[in-house]
VEXDREN-2710 file (C-alpha; in Angstrom, 1 decimal):
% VEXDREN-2710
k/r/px/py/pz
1/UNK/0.0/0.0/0.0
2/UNK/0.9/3.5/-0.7
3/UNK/2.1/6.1/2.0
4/UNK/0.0/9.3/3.1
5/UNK/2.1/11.2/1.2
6/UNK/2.2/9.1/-1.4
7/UNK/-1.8/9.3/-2.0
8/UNK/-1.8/12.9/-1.5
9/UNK/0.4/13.0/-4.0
10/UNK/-1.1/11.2/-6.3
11/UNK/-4.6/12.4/-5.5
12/UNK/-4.4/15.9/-5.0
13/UNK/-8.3/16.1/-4.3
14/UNK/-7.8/14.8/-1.0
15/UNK/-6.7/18.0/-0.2
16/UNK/-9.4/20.0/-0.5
17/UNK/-11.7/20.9/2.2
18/UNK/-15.4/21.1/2.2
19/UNK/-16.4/24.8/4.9
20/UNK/-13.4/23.8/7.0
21/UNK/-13.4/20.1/7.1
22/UNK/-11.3/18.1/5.3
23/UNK/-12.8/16.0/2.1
24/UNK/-13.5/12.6/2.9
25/UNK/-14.9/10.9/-0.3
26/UNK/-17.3/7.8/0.3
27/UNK/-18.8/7.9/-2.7
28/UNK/-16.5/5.0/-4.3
29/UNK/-19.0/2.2/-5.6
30/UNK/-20.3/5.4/-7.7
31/UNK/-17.0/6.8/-9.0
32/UNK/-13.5/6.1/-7.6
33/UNK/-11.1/8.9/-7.7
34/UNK/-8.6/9.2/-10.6
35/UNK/-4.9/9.5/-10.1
36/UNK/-2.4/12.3/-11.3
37/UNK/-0.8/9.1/-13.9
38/UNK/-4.1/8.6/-15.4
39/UNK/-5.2/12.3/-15.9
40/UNK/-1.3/12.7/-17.2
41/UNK/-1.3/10.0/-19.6
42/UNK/-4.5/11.2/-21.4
43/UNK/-3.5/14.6/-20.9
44/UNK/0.1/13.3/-22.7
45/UNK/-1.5/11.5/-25.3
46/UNK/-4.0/14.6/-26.4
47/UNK/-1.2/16.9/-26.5
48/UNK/1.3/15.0/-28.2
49/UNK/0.0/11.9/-30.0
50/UNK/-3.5/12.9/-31.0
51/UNK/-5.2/11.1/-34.1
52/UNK/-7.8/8.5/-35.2
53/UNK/-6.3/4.7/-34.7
54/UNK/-5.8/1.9/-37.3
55/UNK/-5.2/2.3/-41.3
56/UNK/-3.3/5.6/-40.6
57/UNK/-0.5/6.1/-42.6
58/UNK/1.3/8.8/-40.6
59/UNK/3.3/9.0/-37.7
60/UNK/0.2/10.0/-35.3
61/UNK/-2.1/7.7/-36.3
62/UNK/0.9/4.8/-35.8
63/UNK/1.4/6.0/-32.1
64/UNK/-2.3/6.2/-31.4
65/UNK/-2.8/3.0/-32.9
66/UNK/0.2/1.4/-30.4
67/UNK/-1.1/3.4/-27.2
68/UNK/-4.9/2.3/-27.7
69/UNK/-3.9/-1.7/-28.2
70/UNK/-1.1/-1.4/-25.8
71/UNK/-3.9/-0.3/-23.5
72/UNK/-6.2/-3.2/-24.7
73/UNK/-2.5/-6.1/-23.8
74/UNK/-2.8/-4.3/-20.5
75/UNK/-6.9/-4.8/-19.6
76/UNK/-6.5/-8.6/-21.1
77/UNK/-3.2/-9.2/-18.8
78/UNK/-4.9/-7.7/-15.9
79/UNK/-8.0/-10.3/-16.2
80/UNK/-5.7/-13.2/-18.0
81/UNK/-7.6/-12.8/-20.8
82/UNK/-6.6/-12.8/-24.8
83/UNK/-6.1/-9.9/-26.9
84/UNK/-8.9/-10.1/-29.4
85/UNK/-11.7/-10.9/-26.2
86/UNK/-11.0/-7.5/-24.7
87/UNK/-13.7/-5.2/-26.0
88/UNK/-14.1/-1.5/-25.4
89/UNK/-16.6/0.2/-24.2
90/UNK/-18.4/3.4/-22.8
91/UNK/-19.0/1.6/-19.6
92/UNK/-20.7/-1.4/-17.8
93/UNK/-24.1/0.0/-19.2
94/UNK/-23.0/-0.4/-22.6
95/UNK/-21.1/-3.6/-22.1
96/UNK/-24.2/-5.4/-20.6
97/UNK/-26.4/-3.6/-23.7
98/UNK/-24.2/-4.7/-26.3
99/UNK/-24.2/-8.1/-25.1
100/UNK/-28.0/-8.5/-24.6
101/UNK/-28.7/-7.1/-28.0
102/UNK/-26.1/-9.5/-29.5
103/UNK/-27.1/-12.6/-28.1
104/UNK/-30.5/-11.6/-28.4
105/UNK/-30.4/-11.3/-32.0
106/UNK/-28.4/-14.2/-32.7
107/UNK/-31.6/-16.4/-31.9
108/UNK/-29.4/-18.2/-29.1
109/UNK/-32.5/-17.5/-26.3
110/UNK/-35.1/-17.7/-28.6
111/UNK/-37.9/-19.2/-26.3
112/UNK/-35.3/-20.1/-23.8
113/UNK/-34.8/-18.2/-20.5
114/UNK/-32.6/-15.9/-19.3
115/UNK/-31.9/-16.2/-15.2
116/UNK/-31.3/-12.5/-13.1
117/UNK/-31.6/-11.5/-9.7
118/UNK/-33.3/-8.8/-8.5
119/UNK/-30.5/-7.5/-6.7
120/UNK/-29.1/-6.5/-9.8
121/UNK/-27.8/-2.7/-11.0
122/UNK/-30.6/-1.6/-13.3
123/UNK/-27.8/-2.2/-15.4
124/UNK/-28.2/-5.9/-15.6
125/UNK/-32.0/-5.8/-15.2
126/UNK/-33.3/-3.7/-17.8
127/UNK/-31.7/-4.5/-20.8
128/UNK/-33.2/-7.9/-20.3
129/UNK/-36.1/-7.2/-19.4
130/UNK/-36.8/-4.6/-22.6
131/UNK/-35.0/-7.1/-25.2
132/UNK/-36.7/-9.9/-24.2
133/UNK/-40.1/-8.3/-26.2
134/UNK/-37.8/-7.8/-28.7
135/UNK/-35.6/-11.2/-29.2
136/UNK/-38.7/-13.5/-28.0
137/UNK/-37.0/-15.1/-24.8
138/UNK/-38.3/-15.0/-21.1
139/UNK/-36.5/-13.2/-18.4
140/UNK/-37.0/-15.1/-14.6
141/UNK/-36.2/-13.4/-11.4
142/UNK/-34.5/-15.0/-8.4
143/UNK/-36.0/-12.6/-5.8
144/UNK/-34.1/-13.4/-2.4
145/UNK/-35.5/-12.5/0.7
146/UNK/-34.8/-9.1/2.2
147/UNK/-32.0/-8.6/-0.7
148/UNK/-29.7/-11.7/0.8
149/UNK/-28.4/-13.8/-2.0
150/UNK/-28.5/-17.6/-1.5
151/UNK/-27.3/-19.7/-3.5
152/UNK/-29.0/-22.7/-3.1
153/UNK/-32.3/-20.7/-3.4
154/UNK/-30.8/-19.5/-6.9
155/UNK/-29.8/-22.4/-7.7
156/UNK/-33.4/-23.9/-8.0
157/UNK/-34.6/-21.0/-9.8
158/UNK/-32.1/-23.0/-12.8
159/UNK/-34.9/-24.8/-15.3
160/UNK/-34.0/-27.0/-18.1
161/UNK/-35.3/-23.9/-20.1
162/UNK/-32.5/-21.7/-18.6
163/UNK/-29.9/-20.8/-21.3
164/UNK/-28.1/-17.8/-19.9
165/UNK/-27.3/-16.0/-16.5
166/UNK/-26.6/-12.5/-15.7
167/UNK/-25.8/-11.8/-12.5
168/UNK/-23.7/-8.9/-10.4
169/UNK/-20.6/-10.4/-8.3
170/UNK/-20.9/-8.0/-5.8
171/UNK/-23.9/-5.8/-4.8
172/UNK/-23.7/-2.1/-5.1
173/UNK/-25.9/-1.6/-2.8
174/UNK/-25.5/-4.6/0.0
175/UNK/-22.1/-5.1/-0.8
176/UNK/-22.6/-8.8/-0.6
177/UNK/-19.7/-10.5/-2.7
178/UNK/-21.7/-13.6/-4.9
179/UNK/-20.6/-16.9/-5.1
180/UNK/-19.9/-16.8/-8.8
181/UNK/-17.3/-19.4/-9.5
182/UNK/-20.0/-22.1/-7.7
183/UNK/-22.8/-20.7/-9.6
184/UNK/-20.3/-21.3/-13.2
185/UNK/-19.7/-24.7/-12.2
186/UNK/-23.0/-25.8/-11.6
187/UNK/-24.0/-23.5/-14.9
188/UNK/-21.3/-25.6/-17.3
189/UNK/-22.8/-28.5/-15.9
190/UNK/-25.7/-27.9/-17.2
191/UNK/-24.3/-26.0/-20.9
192/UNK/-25.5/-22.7/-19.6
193/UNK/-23.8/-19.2/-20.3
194/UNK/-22.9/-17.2/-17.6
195/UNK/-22.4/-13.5/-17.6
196/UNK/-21.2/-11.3/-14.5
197/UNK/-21.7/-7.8/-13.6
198/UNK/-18.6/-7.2/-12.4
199/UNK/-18.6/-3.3/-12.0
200/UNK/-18.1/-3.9/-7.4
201/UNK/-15.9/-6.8/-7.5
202/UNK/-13.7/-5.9/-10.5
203/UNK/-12.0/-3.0/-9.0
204/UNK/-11.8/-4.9/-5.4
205/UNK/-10.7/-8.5/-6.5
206/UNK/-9.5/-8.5/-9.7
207/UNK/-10.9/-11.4/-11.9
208/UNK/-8.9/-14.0/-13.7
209/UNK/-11.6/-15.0/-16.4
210/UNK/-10.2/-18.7/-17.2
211/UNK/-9.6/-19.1/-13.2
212/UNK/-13.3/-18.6/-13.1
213/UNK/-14.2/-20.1/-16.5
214/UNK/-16.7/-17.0/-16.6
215/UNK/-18.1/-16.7/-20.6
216/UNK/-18.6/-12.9/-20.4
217/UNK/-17.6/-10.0/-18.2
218/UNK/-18.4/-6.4/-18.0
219/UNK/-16.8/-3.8/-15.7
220/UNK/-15.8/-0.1/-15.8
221/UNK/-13.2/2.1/-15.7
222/UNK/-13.8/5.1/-13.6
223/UNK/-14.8/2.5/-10.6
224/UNK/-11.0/1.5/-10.8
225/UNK/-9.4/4.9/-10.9
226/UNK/-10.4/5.3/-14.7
227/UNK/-11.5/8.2/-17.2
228/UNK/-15.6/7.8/-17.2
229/UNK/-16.6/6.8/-20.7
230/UNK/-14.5/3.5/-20.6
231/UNK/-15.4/0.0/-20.1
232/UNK/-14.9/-3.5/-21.2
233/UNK/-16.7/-5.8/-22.1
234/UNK/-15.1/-9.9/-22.5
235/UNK/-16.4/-12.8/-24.2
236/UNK/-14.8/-16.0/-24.5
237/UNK/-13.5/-16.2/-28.3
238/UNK/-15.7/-18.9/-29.2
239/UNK/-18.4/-17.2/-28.3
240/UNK/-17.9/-13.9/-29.1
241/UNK/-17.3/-15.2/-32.9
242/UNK/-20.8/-16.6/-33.1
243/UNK/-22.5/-13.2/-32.0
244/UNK/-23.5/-10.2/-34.5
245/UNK/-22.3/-6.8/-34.0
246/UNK/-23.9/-4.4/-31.8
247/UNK/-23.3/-1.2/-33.6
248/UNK/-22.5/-0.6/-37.3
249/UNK/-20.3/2.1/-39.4
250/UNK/-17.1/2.5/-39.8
251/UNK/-13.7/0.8/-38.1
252/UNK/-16.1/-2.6/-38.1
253/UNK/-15.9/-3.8/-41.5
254/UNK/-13.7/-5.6/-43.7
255/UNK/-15.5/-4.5/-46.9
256/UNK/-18.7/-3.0/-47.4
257/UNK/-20.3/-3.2/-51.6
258/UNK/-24.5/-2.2/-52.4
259/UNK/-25.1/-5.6/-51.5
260/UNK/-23.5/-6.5/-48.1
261/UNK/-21.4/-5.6/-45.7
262/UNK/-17.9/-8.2/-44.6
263/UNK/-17.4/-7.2/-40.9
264/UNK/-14.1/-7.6/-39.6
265/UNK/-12.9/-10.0/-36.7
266/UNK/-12.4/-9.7/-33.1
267/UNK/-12.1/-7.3/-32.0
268/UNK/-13.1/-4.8/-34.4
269/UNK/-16.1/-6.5/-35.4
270/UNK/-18.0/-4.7/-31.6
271/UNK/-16.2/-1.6/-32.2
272/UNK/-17.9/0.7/-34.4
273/UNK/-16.7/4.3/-35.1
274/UNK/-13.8/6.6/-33.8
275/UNK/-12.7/4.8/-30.2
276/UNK/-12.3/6.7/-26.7
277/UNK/-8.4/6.2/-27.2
278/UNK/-8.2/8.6/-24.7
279/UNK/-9.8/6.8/-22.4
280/UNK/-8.5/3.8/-23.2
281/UNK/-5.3/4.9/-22.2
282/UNK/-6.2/6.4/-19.1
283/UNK/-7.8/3.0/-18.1
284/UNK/-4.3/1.8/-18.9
285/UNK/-2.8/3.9/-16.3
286/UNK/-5.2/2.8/-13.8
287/UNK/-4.6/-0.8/-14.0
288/UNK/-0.9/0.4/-14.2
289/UNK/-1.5/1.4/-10.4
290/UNK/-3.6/-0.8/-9.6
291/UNK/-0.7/-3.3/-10.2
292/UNK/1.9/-1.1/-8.1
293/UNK/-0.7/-1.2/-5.0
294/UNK/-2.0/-5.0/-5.7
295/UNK/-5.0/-6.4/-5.6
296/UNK/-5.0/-8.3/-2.8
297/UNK/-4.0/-5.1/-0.7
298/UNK/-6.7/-3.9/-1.9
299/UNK/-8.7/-6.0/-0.9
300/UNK/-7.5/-6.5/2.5
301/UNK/-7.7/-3.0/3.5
302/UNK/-11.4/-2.9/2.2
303/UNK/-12.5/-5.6/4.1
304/UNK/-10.6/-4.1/6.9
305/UNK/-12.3/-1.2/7.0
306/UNK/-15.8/-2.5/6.2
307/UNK/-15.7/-4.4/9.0
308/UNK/-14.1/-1.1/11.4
309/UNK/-17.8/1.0/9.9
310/UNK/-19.7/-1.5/10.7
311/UNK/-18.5/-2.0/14.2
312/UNK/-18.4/1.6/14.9
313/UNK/-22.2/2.4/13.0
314/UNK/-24.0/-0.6/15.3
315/UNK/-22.6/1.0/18.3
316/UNK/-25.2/4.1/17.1
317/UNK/-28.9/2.7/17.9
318/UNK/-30.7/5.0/15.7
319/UNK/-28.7/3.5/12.2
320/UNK/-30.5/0.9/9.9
321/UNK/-27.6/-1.2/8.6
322/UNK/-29.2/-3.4/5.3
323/UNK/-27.6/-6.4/4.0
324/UNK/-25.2/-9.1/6.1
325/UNK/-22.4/-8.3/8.2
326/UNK/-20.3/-10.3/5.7
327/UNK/-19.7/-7.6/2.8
328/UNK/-17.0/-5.8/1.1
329/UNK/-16.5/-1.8/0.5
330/UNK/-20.2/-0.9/0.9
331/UNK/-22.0/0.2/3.7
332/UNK/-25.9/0.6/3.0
333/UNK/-27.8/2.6/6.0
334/UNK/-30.8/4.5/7.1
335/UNK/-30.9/7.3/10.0
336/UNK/-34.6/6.7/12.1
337/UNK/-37.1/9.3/10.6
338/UNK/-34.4/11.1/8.8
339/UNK/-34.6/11.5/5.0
340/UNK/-31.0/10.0/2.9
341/UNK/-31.1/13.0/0.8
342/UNK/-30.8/15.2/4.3
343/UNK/-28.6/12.7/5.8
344/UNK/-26.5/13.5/2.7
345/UNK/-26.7/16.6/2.2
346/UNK/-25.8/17.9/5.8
347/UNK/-22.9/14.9/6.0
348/UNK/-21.4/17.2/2.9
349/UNK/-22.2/20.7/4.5
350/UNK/-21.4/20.5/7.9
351/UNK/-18.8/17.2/7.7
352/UNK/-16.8/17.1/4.4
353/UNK/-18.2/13.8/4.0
354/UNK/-19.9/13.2/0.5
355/UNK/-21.8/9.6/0.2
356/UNK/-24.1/8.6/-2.0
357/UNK/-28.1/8.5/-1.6
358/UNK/-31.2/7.8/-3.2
359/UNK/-32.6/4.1/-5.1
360/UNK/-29.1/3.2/-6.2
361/UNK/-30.3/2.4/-9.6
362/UNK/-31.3/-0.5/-8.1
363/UNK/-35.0/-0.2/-6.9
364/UNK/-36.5/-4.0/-7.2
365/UNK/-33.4/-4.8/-4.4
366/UNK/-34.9/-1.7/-2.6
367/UNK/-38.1/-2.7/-2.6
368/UNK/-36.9/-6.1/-1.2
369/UNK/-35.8/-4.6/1.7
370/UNK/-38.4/-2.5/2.2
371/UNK/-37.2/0.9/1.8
372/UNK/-37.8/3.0/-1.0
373/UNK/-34.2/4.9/-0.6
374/UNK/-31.0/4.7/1.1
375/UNK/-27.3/6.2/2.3
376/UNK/-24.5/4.6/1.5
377/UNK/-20.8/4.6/1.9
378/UNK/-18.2/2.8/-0.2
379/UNK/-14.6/2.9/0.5
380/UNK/-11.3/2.3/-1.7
381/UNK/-7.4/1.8/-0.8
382/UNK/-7.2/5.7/-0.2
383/UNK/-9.9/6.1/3.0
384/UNK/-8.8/5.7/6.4
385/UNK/-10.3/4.7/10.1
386/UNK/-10.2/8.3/10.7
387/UNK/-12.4/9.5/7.8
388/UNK/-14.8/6.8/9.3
389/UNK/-15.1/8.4/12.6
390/UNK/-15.6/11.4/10.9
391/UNK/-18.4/10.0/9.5
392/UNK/-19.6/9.0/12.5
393/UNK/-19.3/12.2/14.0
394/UNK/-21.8/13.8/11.3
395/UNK/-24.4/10.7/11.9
396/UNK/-24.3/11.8/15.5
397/UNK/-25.0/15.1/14.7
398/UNK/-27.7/14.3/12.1
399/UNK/-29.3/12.8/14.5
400/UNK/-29.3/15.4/17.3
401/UNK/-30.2/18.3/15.1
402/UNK/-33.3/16.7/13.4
403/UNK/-34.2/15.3/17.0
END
């Protein structure tokens, strides 16, 4: 792990101070913070190396092209994945989108049935949901009681209709890590697909894709000290050959005549248009030092510090905690007869503290749990005990003031 210094000096936001109090950002499962080296590397690559990639002829366009797949080596090493299976995207959103419409139109679920949870980001839910009217296959909901996955309980949701699941491996709003490598096994086992969310546990665990045997994986940049406006979205080779393009134009094609269009192959053939090289190389630099920290420090000193809130927050009898004790990064609470939005807003005003409130975008889990909106705080490597007890110190208040 990095020293003090060595974080302020990389992220010079921590600096700043909110009327007086110094910033303490909780707001991670949202948008992480982003790193001097990543805003440097885009900054580098716009001022000196600027121009569209691939079939350039000049000496821009053959650096661009280098820096935006050297950045592609880099996201495939990071998840042990291949070259040509790396594909980029906007974001998690469009990952999932791309792949529902894909798979969707290749006729793969037609009159099959796709398996989600409704603990998912709205993310994973509505794409499937909406496409399924369109692509003539039947979504089913695992609906776990009070938003606590089981896994035996999702495993007998699993039909012999079943031909795909799409599920989160960590909840953004419990925090709850899923069994996903057992729910891939017993998948296979049966010749079903498996897709994960992974835009939680990407930026805490890491994933090696063949460890896991997962078939596709989306995740995002700026939730691992990214650019926004970058994700990835993987696919086993196989499988990614059989599906049709998502979007069409330019940079996708091998040929295009009146009559038909030749796309190209992996992974052009998902990439229509002028890239985000930009932020392709800025995700670069985030796995870059990601690496130099490494992930299982990460992860330690999450779960650390998950487990330091929660001790401190159930010592204060007027919190709602949601979700099990057993969690990683998120902390998902309500203040008695206090609104989130004012729990919020005055933790930012009066505290420096800025956490995250409202549905989550993930209001069927919220419904589960019987609330209609919540406050939460998510941590990364660069939060502290001490920004915890600040924390505290503003629920204490909250609750004093609106007493």
């Amino acid at each position: 792990m990095l020293y003090k210094k060595d974080l302020i000096e990389s992220f010079p936001i921590l600096n700043r101070q909110i009327n007086g109090k110094k910033l303490v950002y909780f707001d991670n499962a949202a948008t992480t913070l982003t790193p001097v080296n990543v805003t440097n590397a885009i900054k580098d690559f716009y001022d000196y190396h600027n121009a569209n990639v691939h079939r350039g002829a000049h000496l821009l366009s053959n650096e661009a092209t280098e820096m935006y797949e050297n950045a592609r080596k880099t996201v495939a090493k990071f998840i042990n994945a291949k070259t040509q299976e790396i594909i980029f995207t906007r974001g998690t959103t469009e990952s999932i989108n791309l792949f529902a419409y894909s798979i969707g139109k290749s006729g793969w679920l037609k009159n099959k049935e796709v398996l989600i949870t409704s603990i998912e980001h709205h993310s994973n839910f509505v794409p499937w949901q909406q496409l399924s009217k369109t692509f003539d296959f039947t979504v089913k909901y695992y609906n776990p009681e009070n938003g606590i996955f089981n896994l035996d309980e999702f495993i007998s949701n699993i039909t012999e209709n079943t031909k795909l699941i799409s599920i989160t491996g960590m909840s953004n709003v419990t925090g709850q890590v899923i069994p996903i490598k057992e729910i891939i096994n017993y998948a296979h086992e049966k010749e079903i697909l498996v897709h994960v969310d992974g835009a939680q546990l990407v930026p805490h665990f890491g994933i090696d894709v063949k460890d896991l045997d997962v078939d596709f994986l989306s995740f995002s940049g700026h939730k691992m000290l990214g650019p926004m406006g970058i994700g990835v979205f993987y696919g086993k080779k196989k499988l990614l050959k059989k599906l049709p393009p998502f979007h069409y134009g330019g940079e996708m094609i091998n040929w295009v005549s009146i009559e038909q269009t030749d796309f190209a192959e992996l992974p052009e053939k998902f990439q229509a248009g002028t890239p985000n090289v930009g932020g392709a190389i800025g995700l670069k630099a985030a796995i870059d030092y990601l690496n130099k920290i490494g992930m299982e420090n990460i992860k330690k000193h999450s779960e650390i510090l998950t487990k330091y809130a929660i001790e401190k927050i159930k010592e204060l009898d007027f919190i709602k905690l949601y979700g099990l004790e057993d969690r990683v990064s998120i902390i998902t609470f309500n203040i008695d007869s206090v609104h989130p939005h004012d729990v919020a807003q005055v933790l930012s005003d009066k505290f420096g503290v800025a956490v995250r409130s409202g549905h989550l975008c993930a209001q069927p889990l919220l419904k589960q749990m019987g609330t209609k909106s919540v406050c939460r705080a998510s941590f990364y490597f660069y939060n502290t005990e001490e920004e915890v007890d600040q924390l505290i110190e503003g629920l204490k208040y909250i609750r004093e003031w609106f007493k």
